[in-house]
C-alpha positions in Angstrom: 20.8 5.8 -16.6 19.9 1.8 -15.7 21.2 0.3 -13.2 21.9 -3.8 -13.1 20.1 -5.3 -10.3 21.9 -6.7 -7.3 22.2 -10.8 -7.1 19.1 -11.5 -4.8 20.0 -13.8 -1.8 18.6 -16.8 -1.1 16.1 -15.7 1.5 14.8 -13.6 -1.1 14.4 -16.1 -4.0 10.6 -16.8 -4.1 8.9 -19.2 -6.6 6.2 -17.7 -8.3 3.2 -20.1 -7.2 1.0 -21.0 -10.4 -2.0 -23.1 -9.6 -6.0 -23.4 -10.7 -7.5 -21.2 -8.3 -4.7 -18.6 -8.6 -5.7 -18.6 -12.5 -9.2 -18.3 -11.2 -8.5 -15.3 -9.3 -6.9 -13.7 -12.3 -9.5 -14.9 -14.8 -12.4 -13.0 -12.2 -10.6 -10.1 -12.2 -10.1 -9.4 -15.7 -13.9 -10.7 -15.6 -14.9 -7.5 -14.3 -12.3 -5.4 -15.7 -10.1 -4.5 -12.6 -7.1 -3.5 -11.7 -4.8 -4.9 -9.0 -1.5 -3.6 -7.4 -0.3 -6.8 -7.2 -0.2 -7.3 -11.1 0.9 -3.6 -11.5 4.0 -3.1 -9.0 5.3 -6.5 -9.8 4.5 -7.5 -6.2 6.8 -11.3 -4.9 3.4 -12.4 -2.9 0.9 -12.3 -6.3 1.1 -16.0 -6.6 0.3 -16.5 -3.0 -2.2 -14.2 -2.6 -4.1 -15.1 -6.2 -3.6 -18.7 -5.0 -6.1 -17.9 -2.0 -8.2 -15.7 -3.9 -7.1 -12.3 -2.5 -6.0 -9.3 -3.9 -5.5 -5.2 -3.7 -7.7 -3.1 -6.3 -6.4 -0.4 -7.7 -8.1 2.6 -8.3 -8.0 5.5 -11.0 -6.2 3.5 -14.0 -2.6 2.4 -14.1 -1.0 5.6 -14.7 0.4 7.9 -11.9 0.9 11.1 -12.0 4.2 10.9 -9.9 7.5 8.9 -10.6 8.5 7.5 -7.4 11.7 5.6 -7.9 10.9 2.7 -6.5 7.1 2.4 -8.2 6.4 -0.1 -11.1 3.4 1.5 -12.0 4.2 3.8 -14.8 3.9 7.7 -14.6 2.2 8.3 -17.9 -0.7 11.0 -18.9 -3.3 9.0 -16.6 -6.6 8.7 -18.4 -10.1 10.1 -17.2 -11.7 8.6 -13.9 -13.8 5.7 -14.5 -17.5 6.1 -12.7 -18.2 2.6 -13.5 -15.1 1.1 -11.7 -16.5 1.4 -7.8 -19.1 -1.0 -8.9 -17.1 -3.2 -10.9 -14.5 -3.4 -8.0 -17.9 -4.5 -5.9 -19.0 -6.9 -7.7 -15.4 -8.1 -8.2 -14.9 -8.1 -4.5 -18.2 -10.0 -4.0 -17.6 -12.6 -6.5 -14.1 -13.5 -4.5 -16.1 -13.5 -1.5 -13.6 -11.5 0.4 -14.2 -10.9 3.9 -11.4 -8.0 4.2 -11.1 -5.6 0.9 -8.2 -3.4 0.6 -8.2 -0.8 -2.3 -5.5 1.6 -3.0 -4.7 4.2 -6.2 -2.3 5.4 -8.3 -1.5 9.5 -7.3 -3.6 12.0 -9.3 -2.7 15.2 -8.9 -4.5 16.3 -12.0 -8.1 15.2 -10.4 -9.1 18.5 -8.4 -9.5 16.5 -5.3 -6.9 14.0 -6.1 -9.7 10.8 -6.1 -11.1 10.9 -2.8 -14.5 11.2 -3.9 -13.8 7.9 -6.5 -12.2 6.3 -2.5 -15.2 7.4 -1.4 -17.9 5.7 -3.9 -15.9 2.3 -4.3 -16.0 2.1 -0.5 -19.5 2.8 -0.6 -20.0 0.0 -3.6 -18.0 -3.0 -1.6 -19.9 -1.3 1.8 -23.4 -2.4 0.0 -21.9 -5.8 -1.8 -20.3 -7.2 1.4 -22.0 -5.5 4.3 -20.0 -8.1 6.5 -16.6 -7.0 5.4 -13.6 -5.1 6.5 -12.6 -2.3 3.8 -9.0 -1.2 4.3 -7.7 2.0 2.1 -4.1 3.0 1.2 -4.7 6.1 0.1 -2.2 9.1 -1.4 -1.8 12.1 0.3 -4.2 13.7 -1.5 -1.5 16.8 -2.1 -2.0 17.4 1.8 -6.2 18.6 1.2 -7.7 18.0 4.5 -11.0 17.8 3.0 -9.9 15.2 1.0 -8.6 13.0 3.4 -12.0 14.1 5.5 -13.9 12.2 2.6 -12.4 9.1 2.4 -12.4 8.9 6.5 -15.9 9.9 6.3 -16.7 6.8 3.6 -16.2 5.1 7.1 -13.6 2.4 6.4 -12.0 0.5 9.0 -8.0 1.1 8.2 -7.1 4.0 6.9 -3.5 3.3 5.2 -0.8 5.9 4.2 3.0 4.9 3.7 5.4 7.3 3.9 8.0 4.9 2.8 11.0 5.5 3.6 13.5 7.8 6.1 12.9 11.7 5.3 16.9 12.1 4.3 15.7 9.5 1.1 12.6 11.4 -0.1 14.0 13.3 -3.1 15.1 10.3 -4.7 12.7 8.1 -3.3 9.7 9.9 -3.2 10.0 13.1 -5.5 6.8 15.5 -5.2 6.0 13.6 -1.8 6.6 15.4 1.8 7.6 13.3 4.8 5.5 16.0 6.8 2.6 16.0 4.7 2.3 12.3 4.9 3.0 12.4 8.8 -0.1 15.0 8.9 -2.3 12.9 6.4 -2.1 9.9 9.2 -2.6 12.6 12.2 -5.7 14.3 10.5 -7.4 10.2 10.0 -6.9 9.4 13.0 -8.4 12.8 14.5 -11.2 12.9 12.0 -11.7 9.0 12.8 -10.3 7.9 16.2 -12.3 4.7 16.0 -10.5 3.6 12.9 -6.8 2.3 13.4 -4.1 3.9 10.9 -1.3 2.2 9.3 1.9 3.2 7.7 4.5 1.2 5.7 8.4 1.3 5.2 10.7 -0.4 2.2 13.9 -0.9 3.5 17.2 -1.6 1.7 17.2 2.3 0.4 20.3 3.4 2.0 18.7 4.0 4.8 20.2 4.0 8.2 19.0 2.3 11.4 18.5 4.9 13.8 16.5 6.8 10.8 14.2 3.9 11.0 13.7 4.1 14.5 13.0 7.7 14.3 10.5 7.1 11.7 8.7 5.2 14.1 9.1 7.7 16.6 7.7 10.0 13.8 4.6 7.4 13.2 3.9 6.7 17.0 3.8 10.9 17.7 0.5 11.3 14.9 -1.3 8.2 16.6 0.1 5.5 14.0 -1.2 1.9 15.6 -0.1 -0.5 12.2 3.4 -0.9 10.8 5.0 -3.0 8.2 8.0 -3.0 7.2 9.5 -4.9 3.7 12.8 -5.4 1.6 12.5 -2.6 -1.4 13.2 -4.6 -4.4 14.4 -2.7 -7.5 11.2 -3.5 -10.3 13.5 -2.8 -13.3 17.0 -1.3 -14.2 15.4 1.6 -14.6 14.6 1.9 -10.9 16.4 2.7 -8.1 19.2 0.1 -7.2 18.6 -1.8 -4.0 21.5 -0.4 -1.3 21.0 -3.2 1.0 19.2 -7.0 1.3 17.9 -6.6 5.1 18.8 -10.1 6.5 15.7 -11.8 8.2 17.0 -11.2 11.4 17.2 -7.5 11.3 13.8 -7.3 9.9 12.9 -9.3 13.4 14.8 -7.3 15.7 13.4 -3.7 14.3 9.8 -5.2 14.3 10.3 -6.1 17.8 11.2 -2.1 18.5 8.2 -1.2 16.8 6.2 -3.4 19.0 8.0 -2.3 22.2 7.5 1.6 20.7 4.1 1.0 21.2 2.8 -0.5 18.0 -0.5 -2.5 18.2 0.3 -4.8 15.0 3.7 -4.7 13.5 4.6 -7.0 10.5 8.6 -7.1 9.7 9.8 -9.7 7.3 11.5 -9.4 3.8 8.7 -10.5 2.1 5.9 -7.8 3.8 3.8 -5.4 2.1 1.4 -3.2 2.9 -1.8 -5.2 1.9 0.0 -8.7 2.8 -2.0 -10.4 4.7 -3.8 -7.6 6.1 -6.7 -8.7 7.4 -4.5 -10.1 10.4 -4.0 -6.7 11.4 -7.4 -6.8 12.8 -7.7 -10.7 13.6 -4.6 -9.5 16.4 
């Protein structure tokens, strides 16, 4: 069954910013054969962010193994792992000259320790490339492995992302094959394994979810030593994806980040437009 999107209000309405260096960005990145998450979930900021020469790798191909409802990236029989792509994303990396990389994945459950060695090398690649550089991770939950998550926190990154999305009440539409406690545990074991190393958790709202489910999600977050939060309007990637329940006003989006911040959040980002790798390098400028 599709579903017809909901008319998008006009604090919503973005135009998609085309320039030179935007094409530049995209032109380097096919250059060395990479994939982003920007191109691949249909993410509002791509012309921004291409504009000033940033953007999220992503690792492992553009297949997932899972078919979250609110995911652009298709759920098709994912193709082998790549040993060339921690270099290319390097040298990819390099040639942008970021000074904060953030790399990401699609799920693979069919890879025996769900990519975390692949995490592992590519952070090890950019480590070598840009020496000076930040390198931020938003990993899966690696099925819940502990050793897993051991070897990406190990790679020694310096923000160790995992969303868990949305409110636990939504996770079996939302999130099917995903565990609200396994993710809560994922961010609990980083920041055990790595204490020095902030983690970071994001939430779409606009779900059907309710406020006080939010707040408890924080709650949730703050108990397992979560220090980063963003929160962003879901917005539904094709009929074929879950509708959007609600269009947060700006306001809201405000007020809830200021709860975060007063729950004891070192960086919060709350806006409409936020996404987990949105500007965030600022994370660690705060």
């Amino acid at each position: 069954m599709t579903t017809r999107p909901r008319r998008t209000p006009e604090w919503l309405r973005v135009k998609i910013r085309k320039s030179s260096l935007g094409r530049e960005t995209s032109e380097r990145l096919a250059r060395h054969g990479v994939s982003t998450v920007c191109a691949n979930a249909k993410c509002p900021n791509i012309g921004e962010c291409y504009h000033s020469g940033t953007a999220t790798f992503l690792l492992m191909g553009e297949r997932c193994t899972r078919g979250c409802g609110f995911c652009a990236v298709g759920s098709l029989e994912p193709e082998a792992l790549d040993p060339t792509e921690p270099e290319r994303v390097a040298a990819a990396a390099a040639e942008l000259g970021l000074s904060h990389v953030v790399i990401t994945s699609v799920t693979r459950d069919d890879v025996a320790d769900g990519g975390a060695a692949h995490f592992a090398a590519t952070v090890d690649a950019v480590r070598r490339k840009l020496p000076e550089a930040t390198i931020e991770v938003l990993v899966p939950d690696f099925a819940g492995d502990e050793e897993a998550v051991a070897v990406v926190c190990d790679a020694g990154v310096d923000v160790f992302n995992h969303n868990v999305e949305t409110v636990p009440r939504l996770y079996p539409e939302v999130r099917p094959g995903a565990d609200y406690r396994r993710s809560l545990r994922v961010l609990e074991l980083a920041g055990r394994l790595r204490p020095e190393t902030p983690t970071k958790s994001g939430v779409m709202l606009g779900l059907g979810e309710e406020r006080e489910e939010v707040l408890a999600v924080m709650d949730d977050l703050r108990s397992v030593g979560c220090e980063i939060l963003t929160l962003g309007q879901y917005l539904q990637p094709s009929p074929r994806h879950l509708p959007v329940a609600r269009f947060v006003p700006p306001e809201e989006f405000g007020e809830l980040g200021e709860a975060a911040r007063r729950k004891g959040f070192g960086f919060v980002a709350s806006d409409p437009f936020v996404r987990s790798s949105y500007r965030a390098h600022e994370a660690l400028d705060d």
